[in-house]
C-alpha positions as CSV (number, residue, x, y, z in Angstrom):
1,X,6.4,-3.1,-2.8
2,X,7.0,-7.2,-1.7
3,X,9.6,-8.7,-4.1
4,X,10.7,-12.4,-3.8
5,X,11.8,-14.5,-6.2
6,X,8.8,-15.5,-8.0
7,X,5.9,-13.0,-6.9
8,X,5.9,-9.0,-6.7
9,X,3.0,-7.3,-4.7
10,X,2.4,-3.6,-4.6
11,X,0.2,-1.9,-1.8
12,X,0.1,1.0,0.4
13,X,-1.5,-1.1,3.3
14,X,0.1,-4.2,4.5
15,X,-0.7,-7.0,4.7
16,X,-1.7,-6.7,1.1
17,X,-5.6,-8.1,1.3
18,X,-7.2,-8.8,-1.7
19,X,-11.4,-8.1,-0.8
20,X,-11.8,-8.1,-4.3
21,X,-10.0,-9.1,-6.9
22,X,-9.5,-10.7,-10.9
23,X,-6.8,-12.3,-12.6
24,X,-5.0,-12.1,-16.1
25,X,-2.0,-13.3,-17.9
26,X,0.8,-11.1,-19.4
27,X,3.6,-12.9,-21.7
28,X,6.9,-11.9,-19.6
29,X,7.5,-8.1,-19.1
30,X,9.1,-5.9,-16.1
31,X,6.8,-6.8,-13.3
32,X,7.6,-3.9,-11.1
33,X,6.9,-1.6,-14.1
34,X,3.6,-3.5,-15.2
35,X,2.1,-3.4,-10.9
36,X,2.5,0.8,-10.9
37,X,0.6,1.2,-14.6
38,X,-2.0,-2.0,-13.3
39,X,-2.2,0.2,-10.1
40,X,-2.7,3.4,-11.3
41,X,-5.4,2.5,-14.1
42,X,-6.8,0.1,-11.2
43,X,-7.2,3.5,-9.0
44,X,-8.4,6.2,-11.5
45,X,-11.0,3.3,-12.2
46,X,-12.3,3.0,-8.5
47,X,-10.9,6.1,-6.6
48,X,-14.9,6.8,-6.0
49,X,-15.2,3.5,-4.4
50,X,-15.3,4.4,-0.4
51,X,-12.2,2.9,1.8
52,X,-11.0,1.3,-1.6
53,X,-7.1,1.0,-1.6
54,X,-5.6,-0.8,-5.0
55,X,-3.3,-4.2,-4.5
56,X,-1.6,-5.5,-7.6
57,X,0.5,-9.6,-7.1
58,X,2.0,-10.2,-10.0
59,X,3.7,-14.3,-10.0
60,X,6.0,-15.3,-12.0
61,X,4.7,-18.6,-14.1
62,X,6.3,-20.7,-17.0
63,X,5.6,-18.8,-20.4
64,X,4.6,-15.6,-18.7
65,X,3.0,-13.9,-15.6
66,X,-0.3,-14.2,-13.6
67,X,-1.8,-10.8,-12.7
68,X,-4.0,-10.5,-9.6
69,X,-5.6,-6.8,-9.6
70,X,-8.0,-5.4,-6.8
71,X,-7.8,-4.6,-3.4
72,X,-8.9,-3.7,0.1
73,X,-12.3,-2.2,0.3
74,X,-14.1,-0.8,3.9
75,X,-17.2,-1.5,3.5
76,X,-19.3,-3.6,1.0
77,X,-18.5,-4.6,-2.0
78,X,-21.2,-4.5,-5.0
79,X,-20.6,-7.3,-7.4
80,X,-20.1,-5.2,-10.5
81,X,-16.9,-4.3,-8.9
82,X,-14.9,-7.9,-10.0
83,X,-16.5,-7.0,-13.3
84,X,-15.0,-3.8,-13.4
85,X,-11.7,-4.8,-12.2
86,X,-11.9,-8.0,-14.7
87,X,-12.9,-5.7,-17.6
88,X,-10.0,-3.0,-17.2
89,X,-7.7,-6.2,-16.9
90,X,-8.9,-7.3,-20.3
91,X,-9.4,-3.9,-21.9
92,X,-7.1,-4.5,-25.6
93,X,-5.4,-0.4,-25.4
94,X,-4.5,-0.7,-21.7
95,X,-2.6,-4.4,-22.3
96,X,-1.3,-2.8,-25.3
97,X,0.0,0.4,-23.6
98,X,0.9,-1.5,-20.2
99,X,3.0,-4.0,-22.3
100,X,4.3,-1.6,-24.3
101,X,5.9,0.2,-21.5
102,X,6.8,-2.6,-19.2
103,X,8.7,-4.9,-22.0
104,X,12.0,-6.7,-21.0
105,X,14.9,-4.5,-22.2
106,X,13.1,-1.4,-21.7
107,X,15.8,1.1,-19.7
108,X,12.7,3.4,-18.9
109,X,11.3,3.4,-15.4
């Protein structure tokens, strides 16, 4: 995990390299906390994608955060993959559940 002051990243491989990739917004919550659920539903979605390896930046913006979710991929990459990626981002029980454990305040880990 990359922390500075305005933009987290979490990847296994560095340099974090985003082959493929979609974007969201999130109203402010723990951004360390949101990247491992992101990550986690990101991988059980494409584990079956070859060479895939998840990378989740997550920026700080006015009002909220910008959520970048995909990843490094060996190979090729279909184009129903930013589709997937896109849909999981937007899916209304995963925001619900990823916001409800990453809230501000929340002593959990």
């Amino acid at each position: 995990m990359d922390r500075d002051a305005d933009v987290l990243t979490l990847a296994r491989q560095r340099p974090a390299r985003f082959d493929v990739a979609a974007r969201t917004s999130f109203p402010p919550l723990r951004r360390g906390r949101l990247a491992h659920l992101i990550r986690q539903d990101l991988w059980r979605a494409l584990q079956s994608l070859r060479g895939f390896s998840p990378v989740v930046r997550i920026a700080t913006m006015p009002g909220g955060l910008m959520v970048t979710a995909g990843g490094r991929v060996s190979g090729p990459v279909a184009p129903t993959v930013q589709r997937r990626i896109a849909a999981l981002l937007e899916d209304p029980e995963r925001r619900a559940r990823w916001s409800t454990n990453a809230r501000l305040g929340d002593p959990a880990v």
